[in-house]
VODREN-66523 format. One record per residue (C-alpha): x, y, z. Coordinates in steps of 0.2 Angstrom, whole numbers, plus 5000, padded with zeros to 4 digits. Each point is the difference from the previous one (the first is absolute). Layout:
BEGIN
XYZ
...
END
This chain:
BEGIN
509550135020
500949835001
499949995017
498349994999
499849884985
500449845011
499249815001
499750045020
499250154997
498949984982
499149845002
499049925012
500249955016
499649844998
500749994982
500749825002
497849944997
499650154987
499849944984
500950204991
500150024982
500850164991
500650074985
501950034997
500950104986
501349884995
501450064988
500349834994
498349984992
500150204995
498350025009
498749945014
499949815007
498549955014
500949925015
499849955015
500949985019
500549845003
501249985018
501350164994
499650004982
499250054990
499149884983
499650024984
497849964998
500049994983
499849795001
498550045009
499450174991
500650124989
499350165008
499450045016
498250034993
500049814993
500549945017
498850085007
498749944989
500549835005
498749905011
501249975011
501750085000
500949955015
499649834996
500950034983
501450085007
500449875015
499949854987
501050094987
501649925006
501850074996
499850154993
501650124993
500650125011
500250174997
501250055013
500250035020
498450075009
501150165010
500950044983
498650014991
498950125014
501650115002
500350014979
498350075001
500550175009
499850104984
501450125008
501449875001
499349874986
501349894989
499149994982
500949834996
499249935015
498249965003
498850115011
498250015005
498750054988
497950025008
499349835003
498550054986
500149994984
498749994988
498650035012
498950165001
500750105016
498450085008
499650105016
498850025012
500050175009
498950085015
499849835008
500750055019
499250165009
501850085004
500250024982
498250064993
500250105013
501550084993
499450014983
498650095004
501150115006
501250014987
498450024989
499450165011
501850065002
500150004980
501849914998
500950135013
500849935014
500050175009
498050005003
500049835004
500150025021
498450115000
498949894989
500649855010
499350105016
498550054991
499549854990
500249885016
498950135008
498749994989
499949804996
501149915015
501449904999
499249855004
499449924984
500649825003
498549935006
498950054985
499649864988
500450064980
498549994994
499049955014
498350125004
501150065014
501150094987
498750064990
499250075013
501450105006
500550044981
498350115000
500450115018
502050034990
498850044986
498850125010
501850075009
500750044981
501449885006
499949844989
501549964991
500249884983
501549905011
498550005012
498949904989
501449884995
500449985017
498449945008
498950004986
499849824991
500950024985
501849995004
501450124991
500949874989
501550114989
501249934987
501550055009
501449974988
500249884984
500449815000
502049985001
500450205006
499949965017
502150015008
500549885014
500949985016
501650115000
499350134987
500150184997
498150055002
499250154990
499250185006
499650114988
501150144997
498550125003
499449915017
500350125016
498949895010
500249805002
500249855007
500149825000
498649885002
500249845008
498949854996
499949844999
499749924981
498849884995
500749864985
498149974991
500049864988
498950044982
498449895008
500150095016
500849925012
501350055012
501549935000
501150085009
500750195006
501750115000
500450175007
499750174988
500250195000
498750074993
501250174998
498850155003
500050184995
498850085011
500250174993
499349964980
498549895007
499550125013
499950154986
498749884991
499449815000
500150004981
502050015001
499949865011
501049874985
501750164999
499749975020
500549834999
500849944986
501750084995
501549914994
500549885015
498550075011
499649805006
501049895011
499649825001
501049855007
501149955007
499349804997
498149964998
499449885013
498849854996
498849965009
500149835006
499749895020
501150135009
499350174992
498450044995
498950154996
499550015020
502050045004
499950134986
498650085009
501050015018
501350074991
500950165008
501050114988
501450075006
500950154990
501550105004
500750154991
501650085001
500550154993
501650044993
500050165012
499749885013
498450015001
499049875009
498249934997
499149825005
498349964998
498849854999
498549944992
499049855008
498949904987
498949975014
499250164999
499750004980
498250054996
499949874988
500349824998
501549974991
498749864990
498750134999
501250124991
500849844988
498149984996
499850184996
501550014988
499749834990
498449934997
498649994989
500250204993
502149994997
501049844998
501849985000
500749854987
501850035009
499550035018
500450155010
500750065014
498750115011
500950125013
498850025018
500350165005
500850075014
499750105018
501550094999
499950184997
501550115004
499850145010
501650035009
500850184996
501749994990
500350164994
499050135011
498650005013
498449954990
500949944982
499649815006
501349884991
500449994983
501349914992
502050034996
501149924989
501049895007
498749945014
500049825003
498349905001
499949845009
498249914999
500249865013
498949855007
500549835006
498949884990
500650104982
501950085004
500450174998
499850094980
501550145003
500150154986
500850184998
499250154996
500550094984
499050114987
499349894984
500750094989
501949975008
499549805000
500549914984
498649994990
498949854999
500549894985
499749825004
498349974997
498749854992
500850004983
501749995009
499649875009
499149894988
501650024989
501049935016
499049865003
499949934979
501950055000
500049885016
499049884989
498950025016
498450034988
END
């Protein structure tokens, strides 16, 4: 996975203005260290903040960072990216950690019409990839496939909810999908989240998956927007599609979300409007050799990325460390792998590349969570490094 894991092929295209901050593992300081990319290095932040939540928080984070002067340096940009490929990693030197770390990592789901689409079907097909190609044909017969210009929550979409209604075809991912409350899910807990060059986790029990694509939103504990990275919001299709209700054993396992590789701050040269022109491009391949790209274009989003920051965090749920607030994603595997009509699941091994110019490229392999090493580095741990630091 080295190969993948290079400066030219992780960060933006037009990294020399991006203001990138990060976590890093470093073995000298026995535990995590906020940095940031400076020319072909990479920082040490904690002058300017101790966390990546507190930064954050900051009224104005890139200002702090670009008056922060000389900072130390915590070693060479390319060594760092390639000691993150978990396959070929030197413990004594320092690697990539998730750019998060104390803020609340939630999701929202059914917010491009490819995807509700597909979880509807999932839901009709109950979890088994083998029925999924006739529901498709049927549910597109009966509701369409052109839902895109239907307002959530507009008299438009109620309307249309009471013919699916009269059809005996409404769907709950329906009424998250264009009704006016958005689905907003805790997706995994503050400080789980693996980076760039990690293994990424399936349950053992999954016979029917895939990766998720999306762009991540960085949402500071007053509600402001402060910048975005790239996630996989790892999916097992197969465990939500028998029932809603298992939705949480759905999406958070042991190394289930992907996020990194550097969050990007918005400043004069990248702003929420570039986020929404984003187009995600994906590519998997298979150990077997198996093949698979895809895109997902923010464009078409059902939602406003604001509209779904303002849905998460607001007067009914605040946030005292911030959060991180996953978009969604268009892209819904349906390419056969292993037969005519099984659609696309994952293998172990398979290489995931999540790709955009403005944010790099988030690269992971695909293992089961109960192969991955356990998650062991979390608040407390932190904490610990940071007074042992004498940070706190």
């Amino acid at each position: 996975m080295q190969e993948h894991l290079t400066p030219a092929a992780c960060l933006p295209s037009d990294r020399e203005r991006a203001v990138l901050i990060g976590r890093a593992w470093v073995p000298a300081e026995a535990g995590a260290v906020l940095v940031g990319v400076r020319g072909d290095e990479l920082v040490d932040l904690s002058a300017v903040a101790p966390t990546a939540s507190a930064l954050t928080n900051l009224p104005d984070a890139v200002t702090a960072i670009r008056a922060a002067g000389a900072l130390p340096r915590v070693g060479d940009l390319a060594a760092v990216l390639a000691n993150s490929a978990e396959d070929a990693r030197d413990p004594a030197l320092p690697w990539l950690f998730a750019p998060c770390d104390l803020q609340a990592i939630k999701a929202a789901g059914v917010t491009f019409v490819a995807s509700m689409l597909e979880r509807v079907i999932e839901e009709q097909a109950r979890g088994d990839p083998a029925k999924a190609l006739n529901v498709r044909q049927t549910i597109v017969a009966v509701i369409g496939d052109d839902l895109a210009s239907v307002r959530p929550g507009s008299a438009e979409a109620a309307r249309l909810k009471d013919a699916l209604i009269a059809q005996h075809a409404w769907s709950q991912y329906l009424e998250v999908g264009i009704g006016p409350d958005a689905e907003i899910f805790t997706k995994s807990q503050p400080m789980s989240a693996v980076g760039t060059g990690a293994e990424i986790g399936i349950h053992p029990k999954s016979e029917w998956n895939n990766p998720e694509p999306e762009i991540v939103l960085v949402v500071a504990s007053d509600g402001r927007t402060k910048g975005a990275t790239l996630g996989n919001d790892v999916n097992l299709r197969d465990f939500e599609g028998r029932s809603a209700l298992l939705l949480g054993k759905a999406k958070d396992n042991n190394a289930s979300c992907a996020i990194g590789p550097f969050i990007r701050l918005f400043d004069e040269h990248f702003t929420l409007d570039d986020v929404r022109r984003c187009d995600l491009e994906m590519r998997i391949e298979g150990p077997d050799g198996f093949t698979l790209d895809g895109a997902s274009s923010i464009a078409m989003i059902s939602r406003d990325p604001l509209d779904l920051v303002a849905q998460a965090i607001g007067a009914n749920h605040q946030y005292p460390d911030g959060l991180v607030l996953f978009l969604g994603t268009m892209f819904a595997p349906t390419k056969d792998r292993h037969g005519p009509g099984q659609g696309f699941t994952h293998v172990v091994g398979d290489i995931v590349t999540i790709a955009t110019p403005a944010l790099g490229a988030l690269v992971n392999r695909v293992n089961t969570s109960d192969r991955i090493a356990p998650w062991t580095y979390g608040a407390g741990a932190l904490m610990a490094t940071l007074a042992r630091r004498g940070i706190l």
